[in-house]
C-alpha positions, 0 to 999 in steps of 0.5 A, spaced: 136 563 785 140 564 779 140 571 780 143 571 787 148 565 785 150 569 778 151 576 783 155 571 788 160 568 782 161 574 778 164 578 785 169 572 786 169 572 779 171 580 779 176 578 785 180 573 781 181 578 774 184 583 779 189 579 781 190 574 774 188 579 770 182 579 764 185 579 757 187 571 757 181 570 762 180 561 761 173 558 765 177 553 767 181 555 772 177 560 774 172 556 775 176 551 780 179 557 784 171 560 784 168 554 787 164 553 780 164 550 774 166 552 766 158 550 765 155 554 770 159 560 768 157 559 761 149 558 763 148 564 768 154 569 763 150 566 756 158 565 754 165 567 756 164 573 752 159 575 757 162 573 762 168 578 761 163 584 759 160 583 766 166 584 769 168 589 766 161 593 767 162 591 774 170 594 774 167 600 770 161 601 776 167 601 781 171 606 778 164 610 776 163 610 784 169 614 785 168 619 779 160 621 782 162 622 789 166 628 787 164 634 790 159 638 783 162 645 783 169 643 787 173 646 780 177 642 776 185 642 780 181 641 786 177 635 783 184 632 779 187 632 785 181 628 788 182 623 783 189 622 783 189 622 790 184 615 789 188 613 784 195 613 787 193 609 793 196 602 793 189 599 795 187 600 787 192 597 784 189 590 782 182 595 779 187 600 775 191 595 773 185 592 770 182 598 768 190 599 763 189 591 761 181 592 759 183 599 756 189 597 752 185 591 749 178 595 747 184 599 743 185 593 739 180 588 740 174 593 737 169 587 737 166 583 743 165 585 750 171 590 749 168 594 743 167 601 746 170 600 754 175 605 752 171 610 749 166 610 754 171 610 759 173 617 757 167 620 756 165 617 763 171 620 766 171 627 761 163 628 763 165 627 771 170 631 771 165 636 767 160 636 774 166 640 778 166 645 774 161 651 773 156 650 770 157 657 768 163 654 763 161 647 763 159 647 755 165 650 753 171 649 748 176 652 754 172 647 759 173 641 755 179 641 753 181 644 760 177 637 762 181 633 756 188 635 759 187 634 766 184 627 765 190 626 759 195 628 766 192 622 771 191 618 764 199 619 764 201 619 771 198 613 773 201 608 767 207 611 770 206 610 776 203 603 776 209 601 771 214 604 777 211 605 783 213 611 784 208 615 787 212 620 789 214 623 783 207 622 779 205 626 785 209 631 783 208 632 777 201 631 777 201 637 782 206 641 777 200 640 772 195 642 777 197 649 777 194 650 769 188 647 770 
């Protein structure tokens, strides 16, 4: 019952951090917005902290979702424009605005639930990327740091293109980029 109730809140809860963000999360209101209580929160999370440590693994799943469907051996330019193309779309924007807020705090916030989010989503996305390469070359120094450049290059794009909005600029500049992978 507590596990189905937990799963319940936290995708309400999840849906409530996409649209008011995460770093400055307070139980009250988003209790009230969710239909819950702080105290109930805080008995199914354990704490606040483990409240946001869960919806960060639930955004981090999401993200991971996308990654894994790649096509294995589809070749890196191919791969990179795959996941630019999911990026660009303005249907993620409340998950990649997330995944900024989340990222840029696990860069200054090292303890808590925000530890290690940066780092492991870097090496999430550098060991998805690796599956579209050959296997032949995928444990080279040239292949990782081909794969390090493309993720550097939609790292890059999507920062820009979620401070202006401008997909067709990024877009540009992510297919100019393609062509030295």
């Amino acid at each position: 019952m507590a596990e189905g109730r937990r799963g319940e809140l936290l995708e309400l809860a999840y849906a409530y951090v996409r649209t008011h963000g995460i770093t400055d999360l307070s139980l009250r209101p988003l209790a009230a917005e969710i239909g819950s209580s702080p105290r109930v929160l805080l008995f199914l999370f354990g704490s606040k902290d483990g409240l946001v440590k869960a919806l960060l693994d639930r955004a981090r799943s999401e993200e991971l979702g996308l990654l894994r469907a790649l096509p294995a051996d589809a070749g890196l330019p191919a791969a990179t424009e795959a996941v630019w193309q999911w990026l660009s779309a303005e249907a993620h924007r409340p998950l990649l605005r997330l995944w900024v807020e989340a990222y840029a705090r696990s860069l200054v916030d090292e303890s808590g639930p925000w530890s290690s989010f940066a780092a492991t989503t870097v090496a999430d996305w550098l060991a998805v990327l690796a599956q579209a390469q050959p296997s032949s070359v995928r444990d080279t120094p040239p292949a990782l740091t081909a794969r390090t450049a493309a993720l550097a290059v939609l790292r890059g794009a999507l920062l820009d293109l979620l401070a202006t909005g401008d997909v067709a600029r990024t877009t540009a500049a992510v297919h100019r980029q393609l062509t030295s992978l």
